[in-house]
BAVO-22012 format. One line per 10 residues: number of its first residue (from 1); their letters; for each residue x, y, z of N, C-alpha, C, O. Coordinates in steps of 0.2 Angstrom, whole numbers, plus 5000, padded with zeros to 4 digits. Layout:
N
NUM	a	X Y Z X Y Z X Y Z X Y Z | ... $
END
This chain:
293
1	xxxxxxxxxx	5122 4983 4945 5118 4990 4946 5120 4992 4954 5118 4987 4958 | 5123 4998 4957 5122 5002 4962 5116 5002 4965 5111 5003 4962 | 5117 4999 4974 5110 4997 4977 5108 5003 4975 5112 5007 4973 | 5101 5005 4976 5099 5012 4977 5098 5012 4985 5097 5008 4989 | 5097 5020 4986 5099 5021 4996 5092 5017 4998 5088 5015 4995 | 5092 5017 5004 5086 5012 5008 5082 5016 5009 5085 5021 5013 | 5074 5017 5007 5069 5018 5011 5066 5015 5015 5065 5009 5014 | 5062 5018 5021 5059 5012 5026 5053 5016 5026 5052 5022 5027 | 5048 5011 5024 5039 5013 5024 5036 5013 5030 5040 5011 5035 | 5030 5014 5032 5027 5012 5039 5023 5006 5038 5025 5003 5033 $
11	xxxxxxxxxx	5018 5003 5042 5018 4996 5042 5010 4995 5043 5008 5000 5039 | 5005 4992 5046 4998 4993 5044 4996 4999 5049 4996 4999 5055 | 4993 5002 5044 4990 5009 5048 4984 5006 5052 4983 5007 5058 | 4980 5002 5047 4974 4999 5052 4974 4996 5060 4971 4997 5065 | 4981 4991 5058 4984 4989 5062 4985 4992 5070 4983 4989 5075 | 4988 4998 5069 4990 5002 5073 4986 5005 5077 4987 5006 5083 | 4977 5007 5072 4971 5010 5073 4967 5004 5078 4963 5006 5082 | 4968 4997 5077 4965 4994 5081 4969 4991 5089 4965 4989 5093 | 4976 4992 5089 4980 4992 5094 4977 4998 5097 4979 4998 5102 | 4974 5004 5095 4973 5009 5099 4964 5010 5100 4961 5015 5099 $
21	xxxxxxxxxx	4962 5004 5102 4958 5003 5103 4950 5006 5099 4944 5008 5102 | 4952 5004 5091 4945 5008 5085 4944 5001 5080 4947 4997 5076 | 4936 5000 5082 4933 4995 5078 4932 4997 5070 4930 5002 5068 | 4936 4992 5067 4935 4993 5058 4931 4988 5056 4929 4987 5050 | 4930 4985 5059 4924 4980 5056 4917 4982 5053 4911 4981 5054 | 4922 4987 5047 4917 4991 5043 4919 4990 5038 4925 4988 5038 | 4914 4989 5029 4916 4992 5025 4921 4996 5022 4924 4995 5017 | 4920 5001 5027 4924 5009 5024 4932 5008 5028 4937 5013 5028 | 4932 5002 5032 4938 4999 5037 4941 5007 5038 4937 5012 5039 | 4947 5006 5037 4951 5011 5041 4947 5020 5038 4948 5025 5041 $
31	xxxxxxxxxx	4944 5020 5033 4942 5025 5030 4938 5028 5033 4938 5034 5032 | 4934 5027 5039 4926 5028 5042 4930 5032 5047 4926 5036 5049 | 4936 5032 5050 4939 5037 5054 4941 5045 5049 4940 5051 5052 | 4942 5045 5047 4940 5050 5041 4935 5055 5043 4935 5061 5044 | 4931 5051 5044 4923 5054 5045 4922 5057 5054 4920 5063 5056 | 4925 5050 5057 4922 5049 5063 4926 5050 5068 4923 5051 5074 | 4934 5049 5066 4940 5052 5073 4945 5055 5068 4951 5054 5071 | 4946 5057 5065 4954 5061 5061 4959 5062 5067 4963 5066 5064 | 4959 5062 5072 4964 5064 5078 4968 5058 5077 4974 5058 5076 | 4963 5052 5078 4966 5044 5080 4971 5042 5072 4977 5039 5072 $
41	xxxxxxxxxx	4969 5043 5067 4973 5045 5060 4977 5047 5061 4982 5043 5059 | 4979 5054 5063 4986 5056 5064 4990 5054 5069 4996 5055 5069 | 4986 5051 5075 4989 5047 5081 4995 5042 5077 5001 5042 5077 | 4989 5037 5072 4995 5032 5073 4999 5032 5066 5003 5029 5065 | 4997 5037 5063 5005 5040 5056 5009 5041 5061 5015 5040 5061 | 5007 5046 5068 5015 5048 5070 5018 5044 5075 5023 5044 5078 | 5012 5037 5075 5017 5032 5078 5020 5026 5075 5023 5022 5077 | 5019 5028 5067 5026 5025 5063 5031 5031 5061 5036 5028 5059 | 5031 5036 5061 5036 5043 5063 5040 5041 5067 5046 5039 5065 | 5038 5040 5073 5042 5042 5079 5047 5034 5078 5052 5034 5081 $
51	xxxxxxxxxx	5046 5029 5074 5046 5022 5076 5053 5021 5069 5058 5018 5068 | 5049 5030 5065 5056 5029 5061 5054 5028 5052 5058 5029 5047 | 5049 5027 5051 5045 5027 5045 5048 5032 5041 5050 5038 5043 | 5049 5031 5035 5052 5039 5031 5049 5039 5024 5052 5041 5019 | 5043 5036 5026 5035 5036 5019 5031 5037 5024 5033 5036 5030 | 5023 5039 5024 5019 5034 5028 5014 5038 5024 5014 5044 5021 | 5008 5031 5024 5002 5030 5018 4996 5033 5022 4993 5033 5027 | 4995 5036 5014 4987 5040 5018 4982 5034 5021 4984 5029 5019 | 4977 5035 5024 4971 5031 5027 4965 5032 5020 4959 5033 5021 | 4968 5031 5016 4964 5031 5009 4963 5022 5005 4960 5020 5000 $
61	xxxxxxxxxx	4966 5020 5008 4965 5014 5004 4958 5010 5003 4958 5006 4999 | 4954 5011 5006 4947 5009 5006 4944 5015 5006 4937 5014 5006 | 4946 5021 5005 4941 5028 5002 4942 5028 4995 4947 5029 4992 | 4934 5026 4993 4931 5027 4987 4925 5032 4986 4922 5033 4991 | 4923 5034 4981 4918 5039 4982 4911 5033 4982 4907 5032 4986 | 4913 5029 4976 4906 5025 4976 4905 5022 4984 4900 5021 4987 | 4911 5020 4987 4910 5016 4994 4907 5022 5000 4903 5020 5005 | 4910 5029 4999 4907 5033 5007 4900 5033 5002 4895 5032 5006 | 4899 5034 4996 4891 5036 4995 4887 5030 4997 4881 5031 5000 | 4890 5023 4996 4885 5019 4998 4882 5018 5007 4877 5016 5010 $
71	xxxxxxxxxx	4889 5022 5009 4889 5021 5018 4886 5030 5021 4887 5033 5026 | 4880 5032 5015 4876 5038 5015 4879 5044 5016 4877 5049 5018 | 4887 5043 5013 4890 5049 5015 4888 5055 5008 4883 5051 5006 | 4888 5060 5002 4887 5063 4999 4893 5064 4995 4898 5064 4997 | 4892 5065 4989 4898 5064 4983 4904 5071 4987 4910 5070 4987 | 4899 5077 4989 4905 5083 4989 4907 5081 4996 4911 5084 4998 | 4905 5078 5001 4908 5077 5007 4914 5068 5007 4918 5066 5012 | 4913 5066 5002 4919 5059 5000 4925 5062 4997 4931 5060 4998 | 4921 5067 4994 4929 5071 4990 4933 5076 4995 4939 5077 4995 | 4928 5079 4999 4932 5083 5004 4936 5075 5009 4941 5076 5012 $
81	xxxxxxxxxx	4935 5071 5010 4936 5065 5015 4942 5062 5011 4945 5059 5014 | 4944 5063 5004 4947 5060 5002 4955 5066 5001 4961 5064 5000 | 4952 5070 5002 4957 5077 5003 4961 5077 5009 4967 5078 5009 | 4955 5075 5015 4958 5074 5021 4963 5069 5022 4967 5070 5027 | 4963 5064 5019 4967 5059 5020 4976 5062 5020 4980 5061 5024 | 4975 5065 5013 4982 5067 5014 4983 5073 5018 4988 5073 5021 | 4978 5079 5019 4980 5084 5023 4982 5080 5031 4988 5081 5033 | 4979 5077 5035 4981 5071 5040 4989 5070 5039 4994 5073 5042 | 4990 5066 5034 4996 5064 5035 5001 5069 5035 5006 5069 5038 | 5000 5072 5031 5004 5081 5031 5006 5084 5037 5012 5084 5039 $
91	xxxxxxxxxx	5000 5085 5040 4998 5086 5048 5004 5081 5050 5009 5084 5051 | 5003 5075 5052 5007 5073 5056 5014 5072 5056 5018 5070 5060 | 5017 5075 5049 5025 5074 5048 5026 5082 5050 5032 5084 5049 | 5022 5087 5053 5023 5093 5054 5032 5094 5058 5036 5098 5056 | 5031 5089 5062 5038 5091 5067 5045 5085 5060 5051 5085 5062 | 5043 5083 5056 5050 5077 5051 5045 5079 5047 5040 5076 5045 | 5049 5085 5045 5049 5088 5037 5052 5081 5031 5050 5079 5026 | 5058 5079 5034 5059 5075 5031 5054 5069 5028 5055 5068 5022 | 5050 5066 5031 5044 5062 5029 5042 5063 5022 5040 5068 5021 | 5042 5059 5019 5035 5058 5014 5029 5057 5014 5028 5054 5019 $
101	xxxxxxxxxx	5025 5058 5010 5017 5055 5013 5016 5052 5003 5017 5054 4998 | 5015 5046 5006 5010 5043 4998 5004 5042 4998 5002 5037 5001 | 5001 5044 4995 4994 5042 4994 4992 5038 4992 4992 5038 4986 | 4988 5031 4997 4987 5025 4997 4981 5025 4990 4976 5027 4992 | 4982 5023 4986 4976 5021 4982 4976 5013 4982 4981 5009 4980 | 4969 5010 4985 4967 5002 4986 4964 5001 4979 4962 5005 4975 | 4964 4993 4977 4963 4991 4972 4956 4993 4971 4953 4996 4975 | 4953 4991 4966 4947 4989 4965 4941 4984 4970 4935 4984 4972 | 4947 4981 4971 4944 4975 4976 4944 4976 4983 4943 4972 4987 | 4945 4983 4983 4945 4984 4989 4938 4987 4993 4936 4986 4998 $
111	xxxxxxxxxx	4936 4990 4986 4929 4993 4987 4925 4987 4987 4919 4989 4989 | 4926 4981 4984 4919 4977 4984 4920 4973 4990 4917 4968 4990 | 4925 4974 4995 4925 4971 5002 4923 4962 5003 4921 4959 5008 | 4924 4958 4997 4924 4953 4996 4930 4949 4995 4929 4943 4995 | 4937 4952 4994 4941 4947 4995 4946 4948 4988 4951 4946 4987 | 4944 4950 4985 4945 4951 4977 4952 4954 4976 4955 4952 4971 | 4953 4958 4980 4962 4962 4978 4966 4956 4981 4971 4957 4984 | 4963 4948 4982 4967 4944 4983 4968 4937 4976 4971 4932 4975 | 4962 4941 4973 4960 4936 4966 4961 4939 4962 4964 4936 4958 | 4958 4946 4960 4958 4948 4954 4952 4948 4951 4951 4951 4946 $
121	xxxxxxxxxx	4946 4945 4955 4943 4943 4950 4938 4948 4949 4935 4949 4954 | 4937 4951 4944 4933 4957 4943 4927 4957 4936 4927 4955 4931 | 4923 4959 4939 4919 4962 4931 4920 4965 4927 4918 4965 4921 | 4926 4970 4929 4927 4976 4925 4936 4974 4920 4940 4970 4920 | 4933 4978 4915 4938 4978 4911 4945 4985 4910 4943 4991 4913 | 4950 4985 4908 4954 4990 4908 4951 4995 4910 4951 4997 4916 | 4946 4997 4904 4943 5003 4902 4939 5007 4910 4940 5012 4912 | 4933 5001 4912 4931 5002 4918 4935 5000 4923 4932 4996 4926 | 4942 5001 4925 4946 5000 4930 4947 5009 4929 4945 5013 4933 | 4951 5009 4924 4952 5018 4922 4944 5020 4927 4944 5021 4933 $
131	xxxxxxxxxx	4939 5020 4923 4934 5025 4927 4933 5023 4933 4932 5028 4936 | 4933 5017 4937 4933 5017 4943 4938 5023 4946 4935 5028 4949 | 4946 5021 4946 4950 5025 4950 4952 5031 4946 4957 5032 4948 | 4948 5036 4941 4950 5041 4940 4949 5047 4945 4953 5049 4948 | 4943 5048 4945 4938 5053 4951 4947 5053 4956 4951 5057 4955 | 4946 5047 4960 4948 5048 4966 4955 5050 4965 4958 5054 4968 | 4959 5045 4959 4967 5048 4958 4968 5055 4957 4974 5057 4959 | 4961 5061 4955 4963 5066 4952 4964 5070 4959 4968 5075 4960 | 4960 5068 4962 4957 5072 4971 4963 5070 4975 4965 5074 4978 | 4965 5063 4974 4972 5064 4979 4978 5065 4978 4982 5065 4983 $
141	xxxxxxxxxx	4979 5068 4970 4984 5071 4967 4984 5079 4967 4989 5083 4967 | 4979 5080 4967 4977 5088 4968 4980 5091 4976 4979 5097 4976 | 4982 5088 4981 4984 5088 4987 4990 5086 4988 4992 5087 4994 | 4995 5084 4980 5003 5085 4980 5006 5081 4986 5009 5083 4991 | 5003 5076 4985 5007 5070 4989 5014 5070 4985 5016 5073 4980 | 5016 5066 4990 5024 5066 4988 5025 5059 4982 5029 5059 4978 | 5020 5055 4983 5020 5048 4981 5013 5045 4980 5009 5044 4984 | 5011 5043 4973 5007 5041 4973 5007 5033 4974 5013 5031 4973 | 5004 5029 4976 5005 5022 4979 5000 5018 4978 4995 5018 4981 | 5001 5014 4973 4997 5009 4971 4996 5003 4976 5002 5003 4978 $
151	xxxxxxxxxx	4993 5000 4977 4994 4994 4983 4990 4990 4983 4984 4991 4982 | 4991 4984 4983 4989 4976 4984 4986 4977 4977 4980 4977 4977 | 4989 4978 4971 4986 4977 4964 4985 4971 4962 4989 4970 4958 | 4981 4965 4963 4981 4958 4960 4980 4958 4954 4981 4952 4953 | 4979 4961 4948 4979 4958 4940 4982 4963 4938 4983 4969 4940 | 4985 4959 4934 4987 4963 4927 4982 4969 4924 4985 4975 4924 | 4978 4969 4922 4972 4974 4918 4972 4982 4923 4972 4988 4922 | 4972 4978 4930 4973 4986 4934 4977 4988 4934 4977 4993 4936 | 4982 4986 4933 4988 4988 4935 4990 4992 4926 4992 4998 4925 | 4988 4987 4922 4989 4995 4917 4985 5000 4916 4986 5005 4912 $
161	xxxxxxxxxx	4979 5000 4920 4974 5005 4920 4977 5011 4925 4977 5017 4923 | 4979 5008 4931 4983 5015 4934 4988 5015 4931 4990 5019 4936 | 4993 5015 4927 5002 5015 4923 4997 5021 4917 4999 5027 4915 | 4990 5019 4916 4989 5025 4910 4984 5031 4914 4981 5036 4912 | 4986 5029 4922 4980 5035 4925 4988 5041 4927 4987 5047 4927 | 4993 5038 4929 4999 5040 4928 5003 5043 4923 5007 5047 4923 | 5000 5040 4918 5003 5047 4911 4998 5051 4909 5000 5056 4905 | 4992 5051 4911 4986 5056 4909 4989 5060 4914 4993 5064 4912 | 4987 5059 4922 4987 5065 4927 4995 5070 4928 4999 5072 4923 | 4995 5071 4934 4999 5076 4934 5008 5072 4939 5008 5067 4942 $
171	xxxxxxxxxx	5013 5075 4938 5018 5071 4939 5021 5070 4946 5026 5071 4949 | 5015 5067 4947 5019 5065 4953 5022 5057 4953 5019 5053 4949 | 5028 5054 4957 5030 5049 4956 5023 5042 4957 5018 5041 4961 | 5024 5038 4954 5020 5034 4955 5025 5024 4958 5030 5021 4956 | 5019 5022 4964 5024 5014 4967 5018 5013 4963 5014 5018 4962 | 5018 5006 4960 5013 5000 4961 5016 4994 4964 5022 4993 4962 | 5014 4990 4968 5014 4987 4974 5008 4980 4972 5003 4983 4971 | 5008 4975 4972 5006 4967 4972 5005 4963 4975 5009 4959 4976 | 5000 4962 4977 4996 4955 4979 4999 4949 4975 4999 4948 4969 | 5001 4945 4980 5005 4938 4975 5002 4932 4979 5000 4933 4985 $
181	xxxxxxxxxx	5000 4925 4974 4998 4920 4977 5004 4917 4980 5004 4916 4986 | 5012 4915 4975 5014 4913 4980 5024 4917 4975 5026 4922 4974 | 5027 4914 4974 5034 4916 4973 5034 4918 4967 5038 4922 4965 | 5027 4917 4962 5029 4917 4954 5026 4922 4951 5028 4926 4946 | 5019 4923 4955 5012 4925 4952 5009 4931 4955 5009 4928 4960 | 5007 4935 4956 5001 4937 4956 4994 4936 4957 4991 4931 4954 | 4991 4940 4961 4986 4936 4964 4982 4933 4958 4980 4927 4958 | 4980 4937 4953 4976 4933 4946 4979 4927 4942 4977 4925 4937 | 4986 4926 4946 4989 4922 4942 4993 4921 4936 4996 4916 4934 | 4993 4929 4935 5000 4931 4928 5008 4931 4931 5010 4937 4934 $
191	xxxxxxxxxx	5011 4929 4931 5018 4928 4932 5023 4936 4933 5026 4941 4929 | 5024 4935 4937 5025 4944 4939 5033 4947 4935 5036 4953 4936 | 5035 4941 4931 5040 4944 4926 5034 4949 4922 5035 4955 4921 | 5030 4946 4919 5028 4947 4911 5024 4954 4916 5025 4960 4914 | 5021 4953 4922 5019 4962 4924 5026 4966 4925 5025 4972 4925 | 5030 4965 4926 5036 4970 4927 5037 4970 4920 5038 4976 4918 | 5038 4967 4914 5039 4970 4909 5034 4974 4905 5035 4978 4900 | 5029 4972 4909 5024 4977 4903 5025 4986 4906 5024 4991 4902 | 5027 4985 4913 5026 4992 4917 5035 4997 4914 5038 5003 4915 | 5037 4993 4912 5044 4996 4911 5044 5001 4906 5049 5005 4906 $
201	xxxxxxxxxx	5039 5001 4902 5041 5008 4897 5038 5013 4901 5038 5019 4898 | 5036 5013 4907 5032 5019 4910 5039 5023 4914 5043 5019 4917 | 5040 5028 4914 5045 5031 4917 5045 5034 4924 5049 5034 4929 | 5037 5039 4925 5034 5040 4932 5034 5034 4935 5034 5034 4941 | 5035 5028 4931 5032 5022 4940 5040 5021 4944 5042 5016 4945 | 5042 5025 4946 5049 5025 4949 5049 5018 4953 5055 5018 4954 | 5046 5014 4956 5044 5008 4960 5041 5004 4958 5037 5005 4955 | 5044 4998 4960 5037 4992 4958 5039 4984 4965 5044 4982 4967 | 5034 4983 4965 5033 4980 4970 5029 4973 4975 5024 4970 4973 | 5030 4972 4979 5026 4967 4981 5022 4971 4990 5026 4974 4993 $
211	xxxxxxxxxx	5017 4970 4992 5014 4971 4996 5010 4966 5000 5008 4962 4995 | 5006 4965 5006 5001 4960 5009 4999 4954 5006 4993 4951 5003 | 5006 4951 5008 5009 4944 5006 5012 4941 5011 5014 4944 5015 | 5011 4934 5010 5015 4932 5015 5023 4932 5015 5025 4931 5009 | 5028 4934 5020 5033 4937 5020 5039 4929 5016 5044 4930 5015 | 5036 4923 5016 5041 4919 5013 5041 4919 5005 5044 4915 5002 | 5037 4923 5003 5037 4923 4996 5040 4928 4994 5040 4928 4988 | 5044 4932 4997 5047 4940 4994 5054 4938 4991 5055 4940 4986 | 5059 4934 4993 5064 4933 4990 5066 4931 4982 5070 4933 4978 | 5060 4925 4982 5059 4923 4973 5055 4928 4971 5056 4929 4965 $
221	xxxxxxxxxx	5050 4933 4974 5048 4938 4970 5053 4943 4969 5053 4945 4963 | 5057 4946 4972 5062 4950 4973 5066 4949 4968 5069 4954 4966 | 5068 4942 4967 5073 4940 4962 5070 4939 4953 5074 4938 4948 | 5064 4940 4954 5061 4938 4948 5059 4945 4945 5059 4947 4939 | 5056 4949 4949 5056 4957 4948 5062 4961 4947 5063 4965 4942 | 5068 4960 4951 5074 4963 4948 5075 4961 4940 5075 4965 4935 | 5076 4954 4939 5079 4950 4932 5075 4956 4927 5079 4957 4922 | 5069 4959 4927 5066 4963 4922 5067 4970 4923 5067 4972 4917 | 5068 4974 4928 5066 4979 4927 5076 4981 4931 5080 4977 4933 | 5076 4990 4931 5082 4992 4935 5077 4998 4940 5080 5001 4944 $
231	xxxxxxxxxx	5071 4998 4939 5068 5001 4943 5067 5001 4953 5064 4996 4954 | 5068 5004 4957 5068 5005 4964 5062 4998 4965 5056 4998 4963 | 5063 4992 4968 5060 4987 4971 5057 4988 4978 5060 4990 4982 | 5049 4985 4980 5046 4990 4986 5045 4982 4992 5047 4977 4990 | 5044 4982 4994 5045 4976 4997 5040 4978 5008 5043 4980 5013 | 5035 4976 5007 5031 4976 5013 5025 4973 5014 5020 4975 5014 | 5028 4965 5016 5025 4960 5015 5020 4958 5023 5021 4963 5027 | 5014 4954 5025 5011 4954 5029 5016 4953 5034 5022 4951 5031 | 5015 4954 5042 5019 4951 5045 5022 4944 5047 5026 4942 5051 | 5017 4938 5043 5018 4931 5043 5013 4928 5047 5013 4922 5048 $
241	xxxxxxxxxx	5008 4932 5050 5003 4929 5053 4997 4926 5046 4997 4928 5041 | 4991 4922 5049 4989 4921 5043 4982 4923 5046 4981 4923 5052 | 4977 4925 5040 4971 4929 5043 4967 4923 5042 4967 4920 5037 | 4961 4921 5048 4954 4916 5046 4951 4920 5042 4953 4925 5044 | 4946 4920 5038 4941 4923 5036 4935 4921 5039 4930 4926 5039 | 4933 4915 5040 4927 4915 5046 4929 4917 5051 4925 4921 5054 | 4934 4916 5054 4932 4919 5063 4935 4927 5062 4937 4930 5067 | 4936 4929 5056 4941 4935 5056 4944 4936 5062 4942 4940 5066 | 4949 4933 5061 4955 4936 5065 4963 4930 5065 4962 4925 5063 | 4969 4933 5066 4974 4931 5065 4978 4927 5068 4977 4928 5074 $
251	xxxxxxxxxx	4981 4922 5067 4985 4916 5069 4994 4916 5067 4996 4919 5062 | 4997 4914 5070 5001 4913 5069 5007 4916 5072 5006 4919 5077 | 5014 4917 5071 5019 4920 5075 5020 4926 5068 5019 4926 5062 | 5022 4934 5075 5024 4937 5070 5030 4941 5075 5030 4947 5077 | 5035 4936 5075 5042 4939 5080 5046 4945 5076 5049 4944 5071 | 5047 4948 5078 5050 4956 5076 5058 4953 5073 5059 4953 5067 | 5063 4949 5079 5069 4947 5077 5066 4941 5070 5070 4942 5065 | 5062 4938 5069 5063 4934 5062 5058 4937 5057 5056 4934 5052 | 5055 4945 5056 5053 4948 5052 5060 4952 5050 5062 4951 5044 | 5064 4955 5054 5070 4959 5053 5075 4953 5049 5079 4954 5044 $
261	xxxxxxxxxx	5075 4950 5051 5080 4946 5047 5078 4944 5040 5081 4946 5035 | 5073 4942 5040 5070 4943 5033 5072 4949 5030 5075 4950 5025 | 5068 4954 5033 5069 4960 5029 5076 4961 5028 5078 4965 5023 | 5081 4959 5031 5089 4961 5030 5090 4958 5023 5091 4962 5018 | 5088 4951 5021 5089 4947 5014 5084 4948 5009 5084 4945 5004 | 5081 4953 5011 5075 4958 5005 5081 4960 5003 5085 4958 4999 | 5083 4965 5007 5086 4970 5003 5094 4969 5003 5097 4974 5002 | 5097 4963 5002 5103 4959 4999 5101 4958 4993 5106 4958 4988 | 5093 4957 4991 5090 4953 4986 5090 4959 4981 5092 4957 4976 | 5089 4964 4982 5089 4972 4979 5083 4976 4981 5080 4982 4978 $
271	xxxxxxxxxx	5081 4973 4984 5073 4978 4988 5077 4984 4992 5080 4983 4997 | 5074 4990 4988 5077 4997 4994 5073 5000 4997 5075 5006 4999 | 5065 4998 4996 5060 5003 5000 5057 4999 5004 5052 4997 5001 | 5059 4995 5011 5056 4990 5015 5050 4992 5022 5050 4995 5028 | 5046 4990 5018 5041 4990 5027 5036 4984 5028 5037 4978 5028 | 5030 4987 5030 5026 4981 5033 5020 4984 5032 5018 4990 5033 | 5016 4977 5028 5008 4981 5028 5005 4977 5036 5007 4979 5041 | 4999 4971 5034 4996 4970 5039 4998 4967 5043 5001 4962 5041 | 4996 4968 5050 5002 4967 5055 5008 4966 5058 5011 4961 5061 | 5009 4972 5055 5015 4974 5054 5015 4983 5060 5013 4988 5059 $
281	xxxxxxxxxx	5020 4981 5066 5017 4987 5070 5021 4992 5071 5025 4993 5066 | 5021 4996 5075 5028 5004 5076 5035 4998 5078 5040 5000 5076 | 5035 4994 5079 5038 4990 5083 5043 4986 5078 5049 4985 5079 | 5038 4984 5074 5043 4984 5068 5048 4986 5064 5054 4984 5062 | 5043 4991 5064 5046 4995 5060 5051 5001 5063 5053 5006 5060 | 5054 4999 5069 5058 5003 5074 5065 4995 5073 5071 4996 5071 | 5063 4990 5073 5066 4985 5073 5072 4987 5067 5078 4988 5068 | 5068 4987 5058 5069 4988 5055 5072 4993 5053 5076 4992 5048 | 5071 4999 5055 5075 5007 5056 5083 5004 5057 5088 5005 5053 | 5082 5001 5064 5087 4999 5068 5091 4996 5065 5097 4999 5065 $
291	xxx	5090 4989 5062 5093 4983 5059 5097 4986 5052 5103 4985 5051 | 5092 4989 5048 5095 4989 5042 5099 4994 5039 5102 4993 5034 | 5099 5003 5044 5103 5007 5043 5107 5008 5049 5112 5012 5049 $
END
């Protein structure tokens, strides 16, 4: 198969938000600027623009209506917040027309801020996966994102609940994107062949993918997602650092020259839309710009 052309994603927007000095040590994490700064939002989409980005993901990933309502926000001021998400990133591709904007849709596990879009492990079944993420799919497609963007999906179950939120709604292209425990699986532990076959009769999902992962597992997944699918391969693994969850916070090396080189052998592997979710910086993603075209 003909590589398909390279896209390059932007890399953790959080990330970016707490380099510019904004406490997420919230529930609503990156979403509560939304509310409380939308300047610093556009700040750092346009400082993966300038870095070279030629996707960048709305600040929606942890906007949910049940999540602002819990944090006393009101059901019509969540929906207007979830609106803004994509008008923001619109906003900052003003001067690179070129830019796409995809509207970040976070798992399930993102709203219960427990750890879960690393496990999977949920109470809900299909059916309430669908009712979870309908509301919010409708309101961020209604804003004609370029890109709908599934991200850090750990099970199987959600992941066909959004593939059928995708043939209900309206056509825009849709990524889904994977939480993996390690080369084979998915964070709930199904073998990410048998999820790439199930998503293959779906024609809108033009992507499919792995995200917010440790970066030495992307080549056996990359290799094992190709074998099933002819679909565009998405590839924007953490940047190799590892996170405590007691002392929340990050360890580890995350050197620009051995992040790019990896990502060189993503996309030898057949991945053509590469970037970087959690920390992952402009820095990178300027490296990556640089290195790969």
């Amino acid at each position: 198969m003909k590589s398909s052309p390279l896209i390059i994603l932007d890399g953790g927007l959080a990330t970016e938000l707490e380099s510019r000095g904004q406490d997420l040590d919230d529930d609503l994490w990156s979403a509560r600027l939304l509310r409380d700064q939308p300047d610093e939002i556009v700040a750092a989409h346009r400082a993966f623009i300038n870095a070279g980005a030629e996707v960048i993901t709305s600040a929606s990933y942890q906007a949910t209506l049940p999540g602002f309502e819990k944090a006393g926000i009101t059901s019509t001021e969540a929906e207007d917040l979830l609106r803004l998400s994509i008008r923001l990133a619109k906003q900052a591709r003003e001067q690179a027309p070129g830019v796409q904007v995809a509207a970040s849709i976070g798992p399930y596990g993102a709203f219960l801020a427990n750890g879960a879009e690393y496990t999977g492990d949920y109470a809900l079944n299909q059916q309430g996966l669908i009712d979870f993420h309908q509301r919010r799919w409708q309101i961020l497609a209604s804003e004609r994102p370029d890109i709908m963007l599934c991200e850090t999906v750990p099970s199987l179950p959600e992941a066909m609940a959004l593939a059928q939120l995708a043939v209900d709604s309206s056509p825009i292209p849709v990524w889904i994107s994977f939480s993996c425990r390690d080369g084979s699986h998915i964070s709930d532990g199904t073998e990410i062949q048998s999820v790439i076959r199930e998503l293959r009769q779906y024609d809108l999902i033009e992507a499919v993918g792995v995200n917010c992962t440790p970066p030495q597992f992307l080549p056996d997944l990359i290799q094992r997602i190709r074998s099933e699918t002819d679909k565009r391969i998405i590839a924007y693994p953490n940047s190799g650092e590892v996170f405590d969850a007691n002392s929340r916070t990050w360890h580890g090396a995350r050197e620009l020259e051995d992040f790019t080189t990896q990502a060189a052998y993503w996309r030898q592997l057949g991945a053509s839309i590469i970037g970087g979710c959690c920390r992952v910086t402009p820095a990178h993603i300027a490296s990556l710009k640089s290195y790969l075209h």
